[in-house]
C-alpha positions in Angstrom: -12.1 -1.6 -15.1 -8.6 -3.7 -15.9 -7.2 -1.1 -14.5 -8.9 -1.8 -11.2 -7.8 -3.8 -8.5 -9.8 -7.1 -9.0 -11.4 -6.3 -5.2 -12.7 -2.8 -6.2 -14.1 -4.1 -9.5 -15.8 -6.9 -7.8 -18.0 -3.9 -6.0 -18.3 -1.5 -9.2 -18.8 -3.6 -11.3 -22.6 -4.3 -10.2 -23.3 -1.4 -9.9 -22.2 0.5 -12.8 -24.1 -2.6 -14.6 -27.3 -1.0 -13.2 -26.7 2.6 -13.9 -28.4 3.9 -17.0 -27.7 7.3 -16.7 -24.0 7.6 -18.1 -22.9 10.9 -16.3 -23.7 8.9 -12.9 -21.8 5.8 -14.7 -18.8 8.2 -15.5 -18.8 9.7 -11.5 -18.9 6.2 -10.3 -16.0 4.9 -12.0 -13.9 8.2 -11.4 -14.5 7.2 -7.9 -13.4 3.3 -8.3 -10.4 4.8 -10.1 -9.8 7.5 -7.4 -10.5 4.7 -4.9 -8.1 2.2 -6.5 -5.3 5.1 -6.9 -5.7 5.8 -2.7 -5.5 2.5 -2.0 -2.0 1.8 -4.2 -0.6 4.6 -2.5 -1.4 3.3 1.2 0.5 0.2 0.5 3.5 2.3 -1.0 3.4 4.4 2.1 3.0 1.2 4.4 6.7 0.3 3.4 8.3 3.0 4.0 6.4 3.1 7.5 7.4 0.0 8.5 11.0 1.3 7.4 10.8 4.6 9.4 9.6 2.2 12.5 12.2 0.2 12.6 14.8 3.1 12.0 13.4 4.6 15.1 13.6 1.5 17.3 17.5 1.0 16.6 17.9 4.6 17.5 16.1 4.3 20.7 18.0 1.0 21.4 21.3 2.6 20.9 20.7 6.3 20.6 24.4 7.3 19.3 25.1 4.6 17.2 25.2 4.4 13.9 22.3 3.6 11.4 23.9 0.5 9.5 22.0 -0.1 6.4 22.6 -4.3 7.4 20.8 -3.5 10.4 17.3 -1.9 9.1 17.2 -4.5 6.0 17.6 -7.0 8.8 15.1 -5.5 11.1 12.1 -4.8 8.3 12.8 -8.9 6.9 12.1 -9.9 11.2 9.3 -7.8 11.0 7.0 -7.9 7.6 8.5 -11.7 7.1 7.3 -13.5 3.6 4.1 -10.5 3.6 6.2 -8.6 1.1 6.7 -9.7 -2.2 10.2 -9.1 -2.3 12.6 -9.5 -0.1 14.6 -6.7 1.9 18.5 -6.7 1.4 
């Protein structure tokens, strides 16, 4: 399970702790696992979302300008602020 987000393990881990039957035990962690796999690659596709967004509102501002890479990097730091862990240059 230390491969697990610590919020999924906090749900498995009871109940795989109750399980005797190890062929259930092994179908309920390949679900945390496939869970915890889903759930890393929602937040991967949430940046580049939030990237595609704000591409899409400076072409509809100025449709033939353009694309200036300043200009997205500036527009993704107004909008996701300090929730990223990095930040966009």
């Amino acid at each position: 399970m230390r491969d697990i987000e610590p919020r999924i393990a906090q749900v498995f881990l009871p109940l795989l702790s109750v399980i005797a039957d190890e062929g259930a035990r092994a179908r309920l962690l390949a679900a945390a696992k496939a869970f915890h796999s889903d759930l890393v690659s929602d937040r991967g596709m949430d940046r580049e979302a939030v990237v595609l967004e704000v591409m899409n509102g400076l072409r509809s501002a100025i449709p033939d300008a353009p694309l200036a890479v300043k200009a997205i990097a500036e527009g993704v730091a107004e909008r996701v602020g300090e929730e990223w862990d990095r930040r966009v240059t």
